[in-house]
Residue, then its C-alpha position, 0 to 999 in steps of 0.5 A: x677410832x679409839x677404843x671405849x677403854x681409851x675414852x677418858x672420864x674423870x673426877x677430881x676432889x683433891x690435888x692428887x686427882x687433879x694432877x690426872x686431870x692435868x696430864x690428859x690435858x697438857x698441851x689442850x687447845x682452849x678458845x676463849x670462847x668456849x669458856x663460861x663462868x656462871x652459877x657457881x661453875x667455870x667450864x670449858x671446852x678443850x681440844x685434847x691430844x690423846x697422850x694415851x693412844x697412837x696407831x700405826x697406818x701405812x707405816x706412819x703414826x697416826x695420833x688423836x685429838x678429841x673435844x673435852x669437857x672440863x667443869x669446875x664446881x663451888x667456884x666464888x670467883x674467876x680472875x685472867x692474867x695476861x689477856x682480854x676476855x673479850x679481845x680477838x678471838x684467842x685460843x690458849x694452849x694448857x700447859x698445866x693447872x694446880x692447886x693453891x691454899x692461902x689463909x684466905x682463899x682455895x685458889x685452881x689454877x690454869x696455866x697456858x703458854x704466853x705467860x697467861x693464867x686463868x685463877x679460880x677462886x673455888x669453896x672447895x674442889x670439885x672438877x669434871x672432866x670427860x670426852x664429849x665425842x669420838x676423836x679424830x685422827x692427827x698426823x701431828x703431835x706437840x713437841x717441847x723444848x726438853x725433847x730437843x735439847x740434844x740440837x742444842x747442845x755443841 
């Protein structure tokens, strides 16, 4: 079990507080399903790796993953990029989410893999985000690319 030291609850009111949200969330798992967008409010529900706990046990690592909770408030309209709300039953893996300012519109942006997006249309920012219950253990950790580049080079 992770630590209450480790669980994570945080607040985002500009980019620079976004950018530690983002990383608790790299590599997060989100269903489709469990994304709402009603009242002024986009929330979802993501599937985090525990990037900042492991254990050792019988001599292996042992990793976490844990249910979050992320909610975006003062949101004027959402908009989806490269998938069907209401296709199969999709699940998108995060890879980042920024922020963006045009003379007309703030704009958050969620990015995931495959090339699909999620933009948010926001008043201004306002972002929860906190573990919604204990973790659970995972012998599994994500990989990326940049941390197998040394097969790939002759």
């Amino acid at each position: 079990m992770i630590p209450s030291d480790k669980l994570i609850k945080m607040r985002a009111i500009d980019e620079n507080d976004l950018n530690h949200i983002a990383e608790q969330l790299r590599d997060g798992i989100c269903p489709l399903i469990a994304m709402v967008y009603e009242k002024n409010s986009f929330t979802l529900l993501v599937n985090r790796f525990c990037w900042n706990h492991q254990d050792v046990v019988g001599g292996k690592p042992m990793y976490y993953r844990s249910h979050m909770g992320l909610l975006f408030l003062h949101v004027k309209n959402v908009q989806r990029k490269g998938f069907e709300q209401h296709g199969d039953k999709r699940i998108l893996n995060l890879l980042h989410i920024h922020t963006e300012s045009t003379n007309d519109a703030n704009w958050v942006h969620l990015i995931f893999s495959g090339d699909h997006e999620i933009r948010l249309e926001v008043e201004k920012l306002e972002t929860y985000l906190s573990d919604l219950h204990d973790p659970w253990p995972t012998r599994s950790r994500p990989t990326h690319l940049h941390e197998h580049l040394e097969q790939f080079v002759a």
